[in-house]
N, CA, C and O of each residue as an XYZ file, in Angstrom:
336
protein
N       0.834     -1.176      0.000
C       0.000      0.000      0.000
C       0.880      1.240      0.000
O       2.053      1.259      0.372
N       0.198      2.250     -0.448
C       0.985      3.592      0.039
C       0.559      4.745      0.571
O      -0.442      5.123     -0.039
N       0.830      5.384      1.327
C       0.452      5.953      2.482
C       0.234      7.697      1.616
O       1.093      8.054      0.810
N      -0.366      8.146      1.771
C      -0.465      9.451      1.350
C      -0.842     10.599      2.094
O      -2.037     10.463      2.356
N      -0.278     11.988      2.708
C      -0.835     12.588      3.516
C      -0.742     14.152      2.920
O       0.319     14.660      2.556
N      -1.662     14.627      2.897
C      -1.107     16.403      2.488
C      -0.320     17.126      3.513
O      -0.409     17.031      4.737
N       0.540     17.933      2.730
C       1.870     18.699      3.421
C       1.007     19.559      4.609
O       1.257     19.756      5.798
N      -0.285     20.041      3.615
C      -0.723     20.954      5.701
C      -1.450     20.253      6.223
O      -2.333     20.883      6.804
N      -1.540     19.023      6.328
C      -2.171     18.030      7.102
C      -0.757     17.078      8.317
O      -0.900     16.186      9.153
N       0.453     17.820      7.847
C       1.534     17.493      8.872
C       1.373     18.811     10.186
O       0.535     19.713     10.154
N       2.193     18.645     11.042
C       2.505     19.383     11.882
C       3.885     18.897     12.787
O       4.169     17.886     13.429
N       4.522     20.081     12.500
C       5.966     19.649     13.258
C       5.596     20.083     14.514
O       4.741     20.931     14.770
N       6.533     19.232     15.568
C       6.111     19.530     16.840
C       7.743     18.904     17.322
O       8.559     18.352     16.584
N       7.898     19.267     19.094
C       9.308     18.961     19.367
C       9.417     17.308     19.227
O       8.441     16.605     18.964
N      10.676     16.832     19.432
C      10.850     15.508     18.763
C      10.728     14.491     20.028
O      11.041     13.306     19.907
N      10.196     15.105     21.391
C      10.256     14.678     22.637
C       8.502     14.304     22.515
O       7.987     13.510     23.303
N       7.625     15.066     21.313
C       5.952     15.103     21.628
C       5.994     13.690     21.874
O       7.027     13.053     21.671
N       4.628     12.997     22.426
C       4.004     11.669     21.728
C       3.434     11.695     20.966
O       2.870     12.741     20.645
N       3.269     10.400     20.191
C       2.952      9.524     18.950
C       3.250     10.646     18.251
O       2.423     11.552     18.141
N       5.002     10.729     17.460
C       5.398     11.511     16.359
C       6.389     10.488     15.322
O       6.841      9.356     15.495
N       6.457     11.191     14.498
C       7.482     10.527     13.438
C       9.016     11.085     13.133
O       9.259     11.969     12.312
N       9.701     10.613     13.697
C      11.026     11.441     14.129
C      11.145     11.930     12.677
O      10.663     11.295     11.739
N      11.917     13.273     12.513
C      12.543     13.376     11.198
C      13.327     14.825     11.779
O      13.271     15.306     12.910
N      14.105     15.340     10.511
C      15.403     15.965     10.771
C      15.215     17.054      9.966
O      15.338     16.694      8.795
N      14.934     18.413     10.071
C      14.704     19.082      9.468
C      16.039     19.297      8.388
O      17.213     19.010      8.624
N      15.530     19.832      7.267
C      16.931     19.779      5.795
C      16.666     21.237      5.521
O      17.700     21.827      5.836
N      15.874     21.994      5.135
C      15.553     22.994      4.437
C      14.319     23.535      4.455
O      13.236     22.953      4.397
N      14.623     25.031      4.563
C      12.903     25.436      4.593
C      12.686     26.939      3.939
O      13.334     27.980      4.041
N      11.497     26.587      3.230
C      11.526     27.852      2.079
C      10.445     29.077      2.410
O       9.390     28.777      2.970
N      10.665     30.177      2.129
C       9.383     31.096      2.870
C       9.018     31.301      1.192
O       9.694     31.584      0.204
N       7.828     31.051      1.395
C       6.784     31.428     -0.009
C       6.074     32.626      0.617
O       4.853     32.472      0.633
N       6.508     33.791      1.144
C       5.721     34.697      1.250
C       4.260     34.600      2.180
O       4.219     35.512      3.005
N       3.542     34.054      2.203
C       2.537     33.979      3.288
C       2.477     32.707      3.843
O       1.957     32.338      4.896
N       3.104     32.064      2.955
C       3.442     30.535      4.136
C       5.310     30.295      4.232
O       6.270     30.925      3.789
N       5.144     29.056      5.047
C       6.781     28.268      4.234
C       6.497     26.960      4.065
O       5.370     26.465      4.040
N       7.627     26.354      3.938
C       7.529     24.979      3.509
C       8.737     24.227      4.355
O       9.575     25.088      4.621
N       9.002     23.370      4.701
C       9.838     22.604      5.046
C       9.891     21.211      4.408
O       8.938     20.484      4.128
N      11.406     20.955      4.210
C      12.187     19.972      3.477
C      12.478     19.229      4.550
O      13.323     19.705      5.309
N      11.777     17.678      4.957
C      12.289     17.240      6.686
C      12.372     15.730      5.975
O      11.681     15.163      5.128
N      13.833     15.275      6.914
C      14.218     13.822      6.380
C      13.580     13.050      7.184
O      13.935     13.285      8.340
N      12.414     11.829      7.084
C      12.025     11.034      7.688
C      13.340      9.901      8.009
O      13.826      9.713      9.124
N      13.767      9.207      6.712
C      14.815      7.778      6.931
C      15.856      8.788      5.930
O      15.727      9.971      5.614
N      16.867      7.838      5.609
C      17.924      8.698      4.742
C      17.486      8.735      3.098
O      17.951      9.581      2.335
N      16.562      7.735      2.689
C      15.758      7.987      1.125
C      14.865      8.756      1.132
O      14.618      9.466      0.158
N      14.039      8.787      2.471
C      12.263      9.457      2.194
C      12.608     10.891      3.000
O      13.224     11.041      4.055
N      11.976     11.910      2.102
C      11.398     13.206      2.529
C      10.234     13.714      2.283
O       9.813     13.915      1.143
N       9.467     14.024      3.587
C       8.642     15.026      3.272
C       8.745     15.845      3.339
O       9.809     16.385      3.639
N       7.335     16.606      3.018
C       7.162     18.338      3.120
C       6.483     18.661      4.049
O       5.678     17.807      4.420
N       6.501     19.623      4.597
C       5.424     20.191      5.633
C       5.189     21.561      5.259
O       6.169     22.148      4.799
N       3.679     22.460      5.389
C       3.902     23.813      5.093
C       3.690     24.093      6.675
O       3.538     23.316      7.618
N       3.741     25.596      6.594
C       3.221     26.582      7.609
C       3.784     25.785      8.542
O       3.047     24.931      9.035
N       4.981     25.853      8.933
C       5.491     25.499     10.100
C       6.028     26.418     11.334
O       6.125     27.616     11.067
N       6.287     26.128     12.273
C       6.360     27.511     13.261
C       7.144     28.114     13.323
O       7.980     27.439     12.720
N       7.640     29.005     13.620
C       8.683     30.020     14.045
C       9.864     29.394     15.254
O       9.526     28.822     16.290
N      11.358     29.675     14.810
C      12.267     28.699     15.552
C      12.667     27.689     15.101
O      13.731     27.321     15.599
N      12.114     26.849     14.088
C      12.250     25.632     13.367
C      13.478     25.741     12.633
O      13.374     26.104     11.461
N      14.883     25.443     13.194
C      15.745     25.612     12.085
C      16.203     24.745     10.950
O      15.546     23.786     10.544
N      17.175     25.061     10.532
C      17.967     23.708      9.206
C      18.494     22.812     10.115
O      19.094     23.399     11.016
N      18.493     21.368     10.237
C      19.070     20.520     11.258
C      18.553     20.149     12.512
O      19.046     19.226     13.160
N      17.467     20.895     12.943
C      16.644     20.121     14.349
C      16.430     19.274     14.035
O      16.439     18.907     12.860
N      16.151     18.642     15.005
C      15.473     17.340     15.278
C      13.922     17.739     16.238
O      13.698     18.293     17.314
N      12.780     16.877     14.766
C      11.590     17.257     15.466
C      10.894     16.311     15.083
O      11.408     15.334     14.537
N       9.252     16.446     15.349
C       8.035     15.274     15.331
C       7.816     15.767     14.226
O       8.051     16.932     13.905
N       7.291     14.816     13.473
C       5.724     15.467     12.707
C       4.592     14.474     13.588
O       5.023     13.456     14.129
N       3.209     14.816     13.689
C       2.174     14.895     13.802
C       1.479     14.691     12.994
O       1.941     15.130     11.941
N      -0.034     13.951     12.798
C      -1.107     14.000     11.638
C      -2.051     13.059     12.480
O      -1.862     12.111     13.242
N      -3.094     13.702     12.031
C      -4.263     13.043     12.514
C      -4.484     11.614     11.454
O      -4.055     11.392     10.322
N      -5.391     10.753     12.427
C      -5.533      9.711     11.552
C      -6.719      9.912     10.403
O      -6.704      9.234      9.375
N      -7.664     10.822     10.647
C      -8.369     11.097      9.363
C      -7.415     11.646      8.323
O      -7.905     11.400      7.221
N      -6.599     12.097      8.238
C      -5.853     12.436      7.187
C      -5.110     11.876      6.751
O      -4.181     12.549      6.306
N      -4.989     10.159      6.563
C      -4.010      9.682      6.318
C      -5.186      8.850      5.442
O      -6.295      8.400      5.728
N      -4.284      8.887      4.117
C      -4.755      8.229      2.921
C      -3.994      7.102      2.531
O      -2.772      7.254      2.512
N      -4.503      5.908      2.190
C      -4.140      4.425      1.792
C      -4.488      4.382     -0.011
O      -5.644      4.276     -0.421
N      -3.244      4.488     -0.976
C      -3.611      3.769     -2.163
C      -3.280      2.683     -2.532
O      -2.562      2.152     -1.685
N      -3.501      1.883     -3.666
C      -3.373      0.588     -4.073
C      -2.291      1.013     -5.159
O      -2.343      1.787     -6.114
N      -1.159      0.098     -4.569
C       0.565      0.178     -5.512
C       0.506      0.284     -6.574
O       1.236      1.053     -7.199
N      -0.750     -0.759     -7.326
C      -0.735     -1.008     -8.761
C      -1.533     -0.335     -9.586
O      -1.178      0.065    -10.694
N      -3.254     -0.088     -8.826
C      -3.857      0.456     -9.442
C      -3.961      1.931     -9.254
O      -4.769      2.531     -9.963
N      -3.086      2.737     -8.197
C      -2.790      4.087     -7.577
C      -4.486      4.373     -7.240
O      -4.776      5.565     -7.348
N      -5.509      3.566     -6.896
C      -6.804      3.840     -6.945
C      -6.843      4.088     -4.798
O      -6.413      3.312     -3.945
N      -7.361      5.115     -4.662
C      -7.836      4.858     -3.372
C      -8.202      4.161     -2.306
O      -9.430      4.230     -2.239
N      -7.699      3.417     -1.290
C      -8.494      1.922     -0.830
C     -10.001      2.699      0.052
O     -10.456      3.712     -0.478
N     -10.375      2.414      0.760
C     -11.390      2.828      1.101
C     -12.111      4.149      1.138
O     -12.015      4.681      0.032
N     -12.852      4.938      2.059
C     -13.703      6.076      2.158
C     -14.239      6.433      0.884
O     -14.998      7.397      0.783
């Protein structure tokens, strides 16, 4: 399966929160009324996160966060949605 979540459906939080997903912040871009962050989950996978908080530098170590309604399941082969 593959897991799918939208970037403002993350939330970074300190890397001490509970139930988080460790990752390592890499880079973070200000688009003018938001930003974006570049955060290493493992050493292949990165996500994105927008609108992240103030203090967040290049190189912390922090959570992400996501609710479980926002976490989307597709099918590998047919990229089709599994349930809802």
């Amino acid at each position: 399966m593959i897991l799918g979540i939208r970037p403002e459906k993350l939330s970074i939080v300190p890397a001490h929160a509970p139930y988080t997903i460790p990752c390592i912040v890499e880079h973070r871009e200000y688009l003018g009324h938001e930003s974006l962050a570049h955060v290493k989950i493992t050493p292949t996978i990165t996500w994105y996160v927008k609108d992240i908080v103030e203090g967040v530098k290049t190189g912390d170590r922090m959570g992400l966060q996501v609710s479980p309604d926002d976490i989307h399941w597709f099918d590998p082969v047919t990229k089709m949605r599994i349930g809802k």
